[in-house]
C-alpha positions in Angstrom: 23.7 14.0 11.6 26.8 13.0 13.3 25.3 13.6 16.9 25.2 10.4 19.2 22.0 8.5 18.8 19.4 6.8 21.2 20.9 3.7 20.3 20.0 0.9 18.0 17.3 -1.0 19.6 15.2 1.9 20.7 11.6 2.2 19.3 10.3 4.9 17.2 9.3 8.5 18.8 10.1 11.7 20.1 13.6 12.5 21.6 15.4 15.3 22.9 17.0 16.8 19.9 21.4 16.7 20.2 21.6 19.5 18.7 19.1 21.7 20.3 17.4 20.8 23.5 14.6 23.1 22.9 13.4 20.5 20.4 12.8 17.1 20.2 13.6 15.3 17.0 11.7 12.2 15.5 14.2 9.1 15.9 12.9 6.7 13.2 14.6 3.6 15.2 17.7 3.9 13.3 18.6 7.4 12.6 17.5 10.6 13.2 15.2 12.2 10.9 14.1 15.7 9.9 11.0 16.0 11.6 11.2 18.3 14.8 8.7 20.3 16.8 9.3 21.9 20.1 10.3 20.2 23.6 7.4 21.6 25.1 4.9 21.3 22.4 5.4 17.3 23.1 4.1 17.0 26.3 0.7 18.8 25.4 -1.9 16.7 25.8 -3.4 17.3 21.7 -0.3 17.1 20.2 0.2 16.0 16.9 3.7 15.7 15.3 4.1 17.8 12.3 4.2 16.1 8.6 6.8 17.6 7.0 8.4 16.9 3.3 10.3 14.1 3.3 13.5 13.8 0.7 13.1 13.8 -2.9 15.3 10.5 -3.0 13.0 8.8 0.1 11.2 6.2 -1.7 7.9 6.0 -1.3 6.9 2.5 -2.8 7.7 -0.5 -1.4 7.1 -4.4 -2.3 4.0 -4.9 0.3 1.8 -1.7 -1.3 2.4 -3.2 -5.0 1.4 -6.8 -3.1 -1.7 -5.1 -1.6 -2.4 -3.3 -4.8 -2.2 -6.5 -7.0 -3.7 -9.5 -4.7 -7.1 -9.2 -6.1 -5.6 -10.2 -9.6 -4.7 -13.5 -7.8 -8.3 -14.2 -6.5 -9.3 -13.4 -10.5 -7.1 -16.2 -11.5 -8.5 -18.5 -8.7 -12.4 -17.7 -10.2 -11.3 -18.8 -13.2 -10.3 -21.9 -12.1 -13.9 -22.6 -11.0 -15.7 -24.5 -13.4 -19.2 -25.8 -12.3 -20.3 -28.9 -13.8 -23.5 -28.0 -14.2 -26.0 -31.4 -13.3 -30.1 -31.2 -13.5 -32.1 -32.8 -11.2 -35.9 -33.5 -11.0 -37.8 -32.7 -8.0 -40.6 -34.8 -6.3 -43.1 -32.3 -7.6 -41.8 -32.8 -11.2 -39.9 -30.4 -11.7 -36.5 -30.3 -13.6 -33.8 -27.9 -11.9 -30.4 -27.5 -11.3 -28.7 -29.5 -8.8 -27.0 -27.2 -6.2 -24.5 -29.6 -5.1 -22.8 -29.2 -8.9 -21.3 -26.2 -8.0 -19.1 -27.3 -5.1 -16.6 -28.8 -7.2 -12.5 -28.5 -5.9 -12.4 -24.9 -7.8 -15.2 -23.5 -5.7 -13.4 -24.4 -2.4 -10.1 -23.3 -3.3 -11.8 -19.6 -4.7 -13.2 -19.2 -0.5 -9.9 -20.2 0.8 -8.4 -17.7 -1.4 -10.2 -15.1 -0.7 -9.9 -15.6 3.2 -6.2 -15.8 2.8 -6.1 -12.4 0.1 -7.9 -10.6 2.6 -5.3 -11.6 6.0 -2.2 -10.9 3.1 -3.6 -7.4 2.4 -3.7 -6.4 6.5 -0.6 -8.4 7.2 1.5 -6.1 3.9 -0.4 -2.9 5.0 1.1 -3.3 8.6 4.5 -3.8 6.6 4.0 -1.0 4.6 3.2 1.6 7.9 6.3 0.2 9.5 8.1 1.1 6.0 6.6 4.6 5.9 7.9 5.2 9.5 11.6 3.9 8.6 11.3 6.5 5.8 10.4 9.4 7.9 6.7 9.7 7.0 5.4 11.1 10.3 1.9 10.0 11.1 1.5 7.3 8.3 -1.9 6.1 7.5 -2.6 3.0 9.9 -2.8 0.0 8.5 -5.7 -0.8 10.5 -7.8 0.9 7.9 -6.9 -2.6 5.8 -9.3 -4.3 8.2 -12.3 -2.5 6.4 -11.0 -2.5 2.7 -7.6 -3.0 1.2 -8.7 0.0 -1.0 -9.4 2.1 1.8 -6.0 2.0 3.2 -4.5 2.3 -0.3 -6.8 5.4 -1.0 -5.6 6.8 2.6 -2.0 6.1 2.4 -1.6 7.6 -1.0 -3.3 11.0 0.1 -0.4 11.1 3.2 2.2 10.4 1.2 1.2 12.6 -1.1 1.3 15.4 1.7 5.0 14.3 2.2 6.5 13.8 -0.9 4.9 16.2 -3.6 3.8 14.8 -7.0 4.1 11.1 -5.9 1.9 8.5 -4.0 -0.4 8.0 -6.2 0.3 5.6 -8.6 -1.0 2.5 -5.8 -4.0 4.1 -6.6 -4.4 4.4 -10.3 -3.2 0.7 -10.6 -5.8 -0.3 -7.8 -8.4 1.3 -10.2 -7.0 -0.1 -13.1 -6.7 -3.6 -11.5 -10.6 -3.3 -10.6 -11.6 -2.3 -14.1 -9.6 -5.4 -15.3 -11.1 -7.7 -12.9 -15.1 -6.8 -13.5 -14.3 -6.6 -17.3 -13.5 -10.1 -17.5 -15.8 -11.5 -14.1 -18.3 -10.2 -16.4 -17.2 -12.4 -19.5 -17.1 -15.1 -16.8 -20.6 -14.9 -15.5 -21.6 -14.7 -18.7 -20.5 -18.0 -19.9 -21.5 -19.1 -16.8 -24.8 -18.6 -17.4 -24.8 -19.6 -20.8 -23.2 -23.0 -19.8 -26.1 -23.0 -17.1 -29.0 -22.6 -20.1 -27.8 -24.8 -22.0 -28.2 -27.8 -19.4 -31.4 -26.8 -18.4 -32.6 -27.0 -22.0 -30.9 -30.0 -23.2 -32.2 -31.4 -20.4 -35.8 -30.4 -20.7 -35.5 -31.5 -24.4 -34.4 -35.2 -23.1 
């Protein structure tokens, strides 16, 4: 559109439309985009901008919904770091056990941190992602507050939108979250196992000593 334009530093929202006032227009903080409902329509209390299709050549991925979507592969790698050195201990009732303070080794700490600082990544990229959507013209983009709750809540959410927008794509953030959770309890699963195997066999080389 070659109309004259809010201006550059004006947020995101509903303006009268240049080239019809009987509409307003959605001005996406740089440009005008093709969403538009009527002037009136805007002021009504339950009003709900339209989601209309956004251009084939919109993209609809962005760097922050692949981070979202592959951050729990970097808590996998920080799990395997952990390796418990496994200590027994004998109680003053006799009896032979393992000592719980063998699992706090440097590994263990560093797998919490990591998971506190996974989960404030996955909001802070999801807030990055919404502001993306918007920029695109995706009216009404899931929030990113749905994050808060579960990274694969707001992936699941923000796929079905797009997907309202922008027929036949959205989904692959999806699929690969899948994929990436298969993954991850396949080999947590392997993991645990030798875990516990490692934890058997220092129990019974102890009890044999």
């Amino acid at each position: 559109m070659t109309q004259s334009t809010p201006g550059s530093t004006t947020p995101p929202g509903w303006y009268p439309d240049p080239s019809d006032p009987r509409f307003v227009r959605w001005w996406d903080g740089h440009a005008w985009t093709a969403n538009q409902a009527p002037r009136q329509a805007q002021y009504q209390p339950a009003f709900q901008p339209p989601r209309t299709e956004i251009s084939p050549q919109t993209p609809v991925y962005n760097p922050f919904i692949w981070a979202i979507t592959l951050l729990p592969l970097v808590s996998l790698v920080f799990m395997l770091t952990w390796q418990p050195e496994f200590r027994m201990v004998t109680t003053r009732q006799g009896v032979t056990t393992v000592d719980p303070l063998s699992i706090y080794t440097p590994g263990y700490f560093l797998l919490m941190v990591s998971s506190f600082v996974i989960y404030g990544l996955s909001v802070f990229f999801a807030y990055l992602d919404h502001q993306r959507l918007l920029k695109s013209g995706v009216v009404r983009p899931f929030h990113w507050a749905w994050a808060f709750l579960s990274a694969f809540v707001y992936v699941i959410g923000r796929s079905v939108i797009v997907q309202k927008v922008a027929q036949k794509r959205g989904l692959w953030p999806v699929w690969a979250t899948i994929a990436v959770f298969v993954v991850s309890m396949v080999i947590a699963g392997i993991w645990t196992s030798n875990l516990m195997q490692s934890m058997m066999s220092s129990f019974g080389y102890s009890v044999s000593t």
